[in-house]
N, C-alpha and C positions, 0 to 999 in steps of 0.2 A: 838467622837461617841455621839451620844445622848442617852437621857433616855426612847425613846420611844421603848413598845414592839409592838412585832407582833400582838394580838391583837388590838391595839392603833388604828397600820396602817391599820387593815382591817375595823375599826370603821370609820376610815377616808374614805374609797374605799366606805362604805356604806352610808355614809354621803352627799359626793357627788352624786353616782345613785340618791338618794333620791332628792336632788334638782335639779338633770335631769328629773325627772320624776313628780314634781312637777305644772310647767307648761302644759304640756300637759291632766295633770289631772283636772286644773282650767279649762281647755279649754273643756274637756269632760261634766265639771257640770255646768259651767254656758252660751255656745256657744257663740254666738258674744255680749255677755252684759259683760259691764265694759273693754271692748277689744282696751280699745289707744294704738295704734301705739308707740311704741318710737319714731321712726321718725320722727312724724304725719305728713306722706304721703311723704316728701321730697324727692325729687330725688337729686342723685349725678353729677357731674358737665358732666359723660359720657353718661347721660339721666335715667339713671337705678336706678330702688330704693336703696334709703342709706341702707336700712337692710331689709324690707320686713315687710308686714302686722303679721307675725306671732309672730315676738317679740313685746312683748305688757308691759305697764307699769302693767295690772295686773300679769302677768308672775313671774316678777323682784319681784314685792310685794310678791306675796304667796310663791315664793322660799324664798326670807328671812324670811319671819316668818314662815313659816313651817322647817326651818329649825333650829328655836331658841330650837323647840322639843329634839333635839340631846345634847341641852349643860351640862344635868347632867353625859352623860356619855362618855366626854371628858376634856383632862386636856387645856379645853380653858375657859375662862370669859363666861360668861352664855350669851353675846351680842355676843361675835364672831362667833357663826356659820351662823349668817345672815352676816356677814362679809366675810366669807367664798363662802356665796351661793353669794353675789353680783360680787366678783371674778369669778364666776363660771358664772355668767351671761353676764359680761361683756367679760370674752373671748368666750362667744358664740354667742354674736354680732357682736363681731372682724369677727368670722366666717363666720356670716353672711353675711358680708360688704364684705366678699372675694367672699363669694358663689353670688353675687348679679353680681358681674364684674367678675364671670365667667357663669352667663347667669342662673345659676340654677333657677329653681321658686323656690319662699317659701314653706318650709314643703319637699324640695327634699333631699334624703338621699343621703351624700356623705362619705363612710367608712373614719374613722379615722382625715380625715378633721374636719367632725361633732365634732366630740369627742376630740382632743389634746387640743386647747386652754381652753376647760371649763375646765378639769385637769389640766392644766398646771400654770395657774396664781392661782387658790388657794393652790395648791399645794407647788406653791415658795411661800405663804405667811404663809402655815405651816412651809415651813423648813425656814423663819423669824423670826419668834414667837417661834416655839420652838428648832430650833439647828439643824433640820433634817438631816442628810447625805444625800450625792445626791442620793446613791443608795436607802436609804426609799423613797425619792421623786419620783425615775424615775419607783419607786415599785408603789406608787400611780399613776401616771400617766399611767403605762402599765397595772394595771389590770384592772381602768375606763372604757378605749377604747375599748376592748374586749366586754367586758359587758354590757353598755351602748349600743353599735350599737346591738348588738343581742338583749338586751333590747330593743330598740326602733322599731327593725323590728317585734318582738313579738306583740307589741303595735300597732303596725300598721296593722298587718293580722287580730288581735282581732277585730279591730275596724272600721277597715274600709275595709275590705273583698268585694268584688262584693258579690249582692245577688245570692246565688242558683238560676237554674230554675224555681224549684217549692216556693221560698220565694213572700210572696204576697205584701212583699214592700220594699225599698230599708230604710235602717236601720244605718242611719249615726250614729260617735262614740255616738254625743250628746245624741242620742235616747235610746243607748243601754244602757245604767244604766236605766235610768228612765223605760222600758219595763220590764228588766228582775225585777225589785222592784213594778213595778204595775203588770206582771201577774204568781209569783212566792208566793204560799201562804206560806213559812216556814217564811217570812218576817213578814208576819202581821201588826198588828198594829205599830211597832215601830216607823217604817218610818216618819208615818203621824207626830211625832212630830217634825222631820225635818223641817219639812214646814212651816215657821214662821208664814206667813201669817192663816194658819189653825188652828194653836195656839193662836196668840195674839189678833189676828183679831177677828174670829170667836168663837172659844170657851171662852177665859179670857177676851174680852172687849164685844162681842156684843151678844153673850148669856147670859153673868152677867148683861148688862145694860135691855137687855129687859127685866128678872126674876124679876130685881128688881122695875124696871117699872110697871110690874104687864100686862103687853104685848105679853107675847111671846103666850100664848092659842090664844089672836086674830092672831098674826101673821101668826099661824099654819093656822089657819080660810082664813084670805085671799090667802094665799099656795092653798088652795083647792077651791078658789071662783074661779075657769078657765073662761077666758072669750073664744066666738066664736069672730074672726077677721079676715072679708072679703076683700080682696082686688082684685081688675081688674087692670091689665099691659095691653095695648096695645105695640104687640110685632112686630119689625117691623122683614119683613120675617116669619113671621109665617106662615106656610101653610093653606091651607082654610078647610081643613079635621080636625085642631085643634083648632078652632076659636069656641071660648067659652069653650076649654078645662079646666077642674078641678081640683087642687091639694091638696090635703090635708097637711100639713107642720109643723111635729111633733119636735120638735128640746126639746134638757136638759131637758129629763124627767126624769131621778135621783128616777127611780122609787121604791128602795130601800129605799126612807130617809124621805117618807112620808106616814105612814097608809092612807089607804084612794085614795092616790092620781091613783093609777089602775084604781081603780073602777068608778071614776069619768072620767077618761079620756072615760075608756069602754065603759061610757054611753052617753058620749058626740059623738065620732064618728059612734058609730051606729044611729045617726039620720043624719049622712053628705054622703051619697051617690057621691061620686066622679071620675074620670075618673085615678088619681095616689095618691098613698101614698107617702110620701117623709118623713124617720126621718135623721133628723141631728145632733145626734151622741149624749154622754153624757147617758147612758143606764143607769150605776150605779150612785150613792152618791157619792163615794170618789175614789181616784186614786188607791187604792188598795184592797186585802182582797178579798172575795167569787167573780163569776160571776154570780151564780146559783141563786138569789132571784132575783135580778135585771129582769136574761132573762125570768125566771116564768114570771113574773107577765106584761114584753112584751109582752107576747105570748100571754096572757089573752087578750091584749091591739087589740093585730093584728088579734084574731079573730074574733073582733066586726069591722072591719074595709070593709066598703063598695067599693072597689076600681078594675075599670075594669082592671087593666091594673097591676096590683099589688102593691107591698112595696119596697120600696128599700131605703139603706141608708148607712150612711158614718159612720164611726168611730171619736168620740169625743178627746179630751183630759182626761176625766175621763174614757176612754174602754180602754180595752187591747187586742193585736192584737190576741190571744189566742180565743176572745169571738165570734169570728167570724163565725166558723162554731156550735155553739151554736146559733147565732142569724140567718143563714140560715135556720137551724133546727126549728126556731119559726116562720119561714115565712119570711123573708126580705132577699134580695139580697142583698149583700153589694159590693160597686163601693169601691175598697179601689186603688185608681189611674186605674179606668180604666172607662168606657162607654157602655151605651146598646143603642139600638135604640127604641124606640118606634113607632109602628105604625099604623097608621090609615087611613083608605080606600085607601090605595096603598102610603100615604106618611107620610114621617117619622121626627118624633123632637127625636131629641140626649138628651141622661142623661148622663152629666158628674159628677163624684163624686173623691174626692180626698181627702184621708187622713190626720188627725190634723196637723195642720199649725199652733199652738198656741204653743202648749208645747211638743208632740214630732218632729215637725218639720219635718217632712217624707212625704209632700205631693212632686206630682211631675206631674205637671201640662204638661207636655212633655208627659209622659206615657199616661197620663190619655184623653188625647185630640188625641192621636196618629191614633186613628180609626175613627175619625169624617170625613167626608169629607169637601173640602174646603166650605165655604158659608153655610153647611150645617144652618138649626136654630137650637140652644145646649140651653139648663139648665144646668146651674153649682151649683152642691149641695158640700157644704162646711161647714165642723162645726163653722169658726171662718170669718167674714167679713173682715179679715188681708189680706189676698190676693188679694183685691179688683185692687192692683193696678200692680199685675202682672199678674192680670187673662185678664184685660183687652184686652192685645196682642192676646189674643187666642178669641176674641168676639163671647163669650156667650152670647146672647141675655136677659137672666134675672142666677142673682147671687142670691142665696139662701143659708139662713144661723142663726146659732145662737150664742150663748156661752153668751152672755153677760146679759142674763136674762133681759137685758133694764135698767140695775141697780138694781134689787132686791128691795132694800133697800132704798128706794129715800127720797128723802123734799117731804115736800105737792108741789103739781103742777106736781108730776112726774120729779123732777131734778135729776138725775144720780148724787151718789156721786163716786162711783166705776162703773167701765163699763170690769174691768179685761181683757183688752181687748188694742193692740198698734194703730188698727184703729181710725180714726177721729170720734169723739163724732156725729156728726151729722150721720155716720154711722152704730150708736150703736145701734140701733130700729128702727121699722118702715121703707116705704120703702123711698131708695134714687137714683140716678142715677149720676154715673159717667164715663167721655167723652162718652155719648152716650149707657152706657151700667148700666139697668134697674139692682136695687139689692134690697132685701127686708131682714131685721134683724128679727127675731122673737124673742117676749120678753120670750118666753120657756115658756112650761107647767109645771117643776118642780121648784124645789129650791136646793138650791147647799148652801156647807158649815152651815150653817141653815136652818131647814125648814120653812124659814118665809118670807113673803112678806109684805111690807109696801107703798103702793099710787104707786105697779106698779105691777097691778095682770099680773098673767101668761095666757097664749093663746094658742089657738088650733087656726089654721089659714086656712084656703078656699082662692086658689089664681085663680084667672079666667081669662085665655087667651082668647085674642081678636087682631084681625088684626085692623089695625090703620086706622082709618075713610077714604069711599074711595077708601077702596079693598075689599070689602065684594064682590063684583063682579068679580073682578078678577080671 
């Protein structure tokens, strides 16, 4: 008999859950970053993957050390319960190498299959180490399996649910932490120290270095030097009813996080008389906390705003999908994956808008293009210029966008040191064009994580459609 009690063994039953549920938790907070393959991609010799894209080497990692959490209150060495969870991982690849040759795809639930090998090898390496009786062992192993699977289906319904009817976006697991912490106030501030980058970055290196520069009042100063930024796209398909049409193109105004910066903007577009409003997303300051000063001080923004044809605009990675009928309520439409038509003397250009594609990852380019018709001419309004290269298949005639401020914070000459952003640098500001489809970056009219700007003032943009030399008769 051994020395262990029943307590012991349910410390053990608990142990394991916990580096069952470990991966799929890394997998909710950080989505496909730092995600290798254990395999890396191999197939097996019956053509079928050796184990699947799911098992991943950050997987294996965050189970053993999240699991070292557990060693003061068990009678193992303070290293063995990452010993435990690598058993525990390794018989859930075994698993998976079975589930692979028998056709399953990755992430399919199979009762009890799932579950016996990751019980079962650390299990025989408790009753190793410490004397187990078979019956403690086949007690860990049969109360895992239970558990675990109803575990795992709980986790699956939470997170990955089809949207409701009336849901305005489809809400993958990734998304669902990050929303309910950005539009849930009992959170508050804590969060934001999560956010390394917000901390190290922005408050303890590049707020201390301007202060002490003697910098940051200019900074604030260039935050509010807005420039006007004109540009003409010749668009090809564009109808002759929208040839010299006008857009006004508001993106990262964070209008929250700068005194001042409302009233300037306010004053700036009541002198641009235009044919559309476009803002692209980024309403508040920060990813969390109030919505209510942020939409005030929109509202101000949009009733100075001269535009036949009205406002409309997308959700950022700083908004929260909560703020939505608040910013209707302030005047703006919002396209959150989906399309209006515009039009003029009998013919029409598509507004396509889709939801942050940076950081919550909810855009859906399918939905949101579903009601155009074929050939139609589209504008695609998007907060992040990351989708440049899947929006392409859906040929939108001009991609519109912001997030990347142009760098904020640049060298003299305007060099981007940060562009916080996965797109190609040359896509980070100003406009660009790829295979054939016209896009334009705006440097934002606010500032984000600082209210400061350095050799790369912010912009309120005028974009003016034209049919391409050659059809004005047409």
């Amino acid at each position: 008999m051994s020395c262990v009690d029943a307590g012991t063994i349910a410390l053990f039953v608990g142990l394991l859950l916990w580096i069952n549920f470990l991966p799929p938790f890394a997998r909710l907070l950080w989505g496909e970053r730092f995600a290798a393959p254990v395999d890396g991609g191999r197939r097996f010799w019956d053509g079928r993957p050796l184990l699947g894209s799911h098992k991943t080497w950050r997987g294996v990692w965050f189970a053993m050390l999240g699991a070292l959490a557990w060693g003061p209150f068990l009678p193992l060495a303070w290293w063995e319960p990452a010993v435990v969870a690598l058993a525990a991982m390794t018989g859930d690849m075994l698993t998976s190498f079975v589930k692979r040759r028998l056709d399953a795809p990755p992430g399919a639930t199979r009762a009890v299959l799932d579950q016996f090998l990751e019980a079962l090898l650390p299990a025989l390496y408790l009753r190793a180490r410490l004397g187990l009786a078979p019956g403690e062992t086949a007690v860990i192993v049969l109360a895992f399996v239970p558990l675990a699977f109803f575990g795992a289906r709980a986790w699956h319904y939470l997170n990955y649910q089809p949207p409701s009817r009336n849901q305005l976006r489809i809400v993958r697991s990734a998304a669902r932490l990050r929303q309910w912490r950005a539009c849930h106030q009992p959170l508050a501030r804590w969060q934001a120290w999560l956010n390394f980058e917000y901390v190290l970055y922005y408050r303890l290196v590049m707020g201390w270095l301007f202060r002490r520069l003697g910098l940051y009042q200019r900074g604030q100063d260039n935050a509010l030097a807005i420039e006007l930024a004109q540009h003409t796209f010749e668009i090809a398909g564009l109808p002759p009813a929208f040839d010299g049409f006008r857009i006004l193109l508001l993106t990262d105004l964070h209008l929250d996080g700068l005194p001042g910066l409302a009233d300037r903007l306010a004053a700036i577009v009541a002198t641009l008389p235009v044919d559309l409003c476009l803002i692209g997303g980024d309403i508040r300051m920060e990813t969390y906390g109030p919505i209510a000063p942020s939409v005030r001080r929109l509202q101000r923004v949009v009733r100075r705003v001269k535009s036949r044809h009205g406002v409309f605009g997308v959700l950022g990675n700083h908004d929260c999908i909560e703020m939505v009928p608040e910013l209707e309520d302030a005047g703006v439409v919002m396209l959150v994956n989906d399309a209006w038509p515009i039009e003029r003397r009998g013919e029409q250009l598509w507004l396509v808008g889709v939801d942050d594609p940076h950081y919550y990852k909810v855009h859906d380019l399918d939905a949101a293009f579903a009601q155009v018709p074929e050939r139609a001419c589209s504008i695609l309004l998007v907060h992040s210029p990351e989708l440049y290269a899947e929006a392409v298949a859906y040929r939108p005639q001009l991609y519109l966008c912001g997030h990347t401020h142009g760098g904020q914070i640049c060298l003299p000459g305007g060099v981007k040191v940060f562009t916080h952003c996965r797109a190609p640098r040359p896509l980070c500001a100003g406009p660009w064009r790829y295979q054939g489809m016209w896009g334009y970056t705006s440097r934002g009219a606010g500032a984000s994580g600082l209210p400061l700007r350095f050799n790369c003032p912010g912009e309120v943009t005028v974009i003016t459609l034209r049919r391409p030399s050659g059809h004005d008769g047409a």
